[in-house]
N, C-alpha and C positions, 0 to 999 in steps of 0.2 A: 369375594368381589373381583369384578374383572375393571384391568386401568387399559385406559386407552390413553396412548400418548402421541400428540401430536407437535413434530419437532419445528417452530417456527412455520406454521399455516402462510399462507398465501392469499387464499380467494375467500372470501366472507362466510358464500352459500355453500360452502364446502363444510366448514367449520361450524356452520349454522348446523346443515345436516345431521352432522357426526354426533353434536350437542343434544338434536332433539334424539337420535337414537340412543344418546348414553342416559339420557334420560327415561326413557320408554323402558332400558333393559337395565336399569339400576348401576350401570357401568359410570368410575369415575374418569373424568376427562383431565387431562392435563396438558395445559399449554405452553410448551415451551417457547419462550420469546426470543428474539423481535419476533414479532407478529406481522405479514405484511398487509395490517389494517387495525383499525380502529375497533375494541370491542363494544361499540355504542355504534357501528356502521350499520346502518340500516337493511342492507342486506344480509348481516348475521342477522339479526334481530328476525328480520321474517321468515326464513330456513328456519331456525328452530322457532318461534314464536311461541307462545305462551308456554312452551315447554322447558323455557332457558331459567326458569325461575325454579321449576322443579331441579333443577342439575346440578350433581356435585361435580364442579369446576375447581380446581386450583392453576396458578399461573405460575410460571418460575421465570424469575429474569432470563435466565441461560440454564445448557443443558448440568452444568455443575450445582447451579443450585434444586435443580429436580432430583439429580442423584442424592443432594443430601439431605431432601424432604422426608420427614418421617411417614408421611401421607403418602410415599410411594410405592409401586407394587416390591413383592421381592425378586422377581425374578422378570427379563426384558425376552422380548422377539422382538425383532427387527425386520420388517415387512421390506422386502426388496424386489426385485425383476435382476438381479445379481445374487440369486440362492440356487441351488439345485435342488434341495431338500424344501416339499410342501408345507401348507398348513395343514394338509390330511397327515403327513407324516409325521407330526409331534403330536405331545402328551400334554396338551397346559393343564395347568395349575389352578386352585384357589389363588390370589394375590398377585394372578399373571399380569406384566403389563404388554401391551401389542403398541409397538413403537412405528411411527408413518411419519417420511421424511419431507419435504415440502413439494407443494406438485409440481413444480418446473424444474429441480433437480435432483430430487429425492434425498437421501443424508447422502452428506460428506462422508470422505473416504474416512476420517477420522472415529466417526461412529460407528463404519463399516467395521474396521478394525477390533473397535471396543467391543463391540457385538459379533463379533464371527463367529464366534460357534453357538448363537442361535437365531442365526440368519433365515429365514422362511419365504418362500412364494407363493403366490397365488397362481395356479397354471392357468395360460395362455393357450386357446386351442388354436390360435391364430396366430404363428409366429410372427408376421408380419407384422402386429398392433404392439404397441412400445407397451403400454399399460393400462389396467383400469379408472376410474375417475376416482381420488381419495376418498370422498364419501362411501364411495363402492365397493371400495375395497377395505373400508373400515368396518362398514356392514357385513360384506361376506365373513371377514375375518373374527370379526366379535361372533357374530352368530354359531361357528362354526366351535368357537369356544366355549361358549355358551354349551352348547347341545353334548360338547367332551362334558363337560360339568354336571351337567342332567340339569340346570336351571331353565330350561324348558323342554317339552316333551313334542 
């Protein structure tokens, strides 16, 4: 199973999105809180719409109590635009989790840290664009794991 972890969300439709693809690709979602919204916001609710029911979701107050979920992956990538090293460049895992930081600042230096040595990006053929949309890059990024996995052809 592949975790998708998103560290304190921001935008509803973002979170909505990510939701109905974790659902679509059997991926668990985990939210790491504060959240910057309500999970009854109506704009989550319609991004993922009847697919939120299907979705295994867990929520963690904070990022310590998702580390010490049993329901966690074993092993973290930490999705950046502060990696040199791609997502074409690694090996994930059964049990992987793909960690995405909030869309207005991305994680803190703190999680940079804890995660450094498996830091990953998604290339930019544009130096000039800061970054992709999180849904966007939750998508490319699951998928691209997925496909290492052989769980679709």
């Amino acid at each position: 199973m592949l975790h998708i972890v998103l560290f304190q969300p921001e935008i509803p439709q973002n979170t909505g999105n990510v939701g109905r693809m974790c659902a679509v690709t059997r991926a668990r979602l985990h939210l790491v809180h504060p959240l910057g919204f309500e999970v009854t916001d109506k704009h989550l609710k319609r991004a993922g719409m009847d697919y939120w029911r299907s979705l295994d979701v867990h929520h963690h107050e904070d990022w310590r109590a998702f580390r010490d979920s049993r329901l966690g992956p074993r092993r973290l990538w930490l999705f950046t635009t502060k990696a040199e090293q791609t997502h074409w460049d690694v090996r994930f895992a059964d049990e992987d989790g793909l960690v995405f930081g909030r869309e207005t600042s991305g994680a803190p230096d703190w999680l940079h840290e804890e995660l450094s040595a498996t830091r990953v990006t998604i290339p930019r053929f544009n130096a000039e664009m800061r970054s992709l949309n999180l849904s966007t890059a939750v998508g490319v990024a699951a998928y691209e794991a997925l496909r290492q996995l052989h769980h679709i052809r």
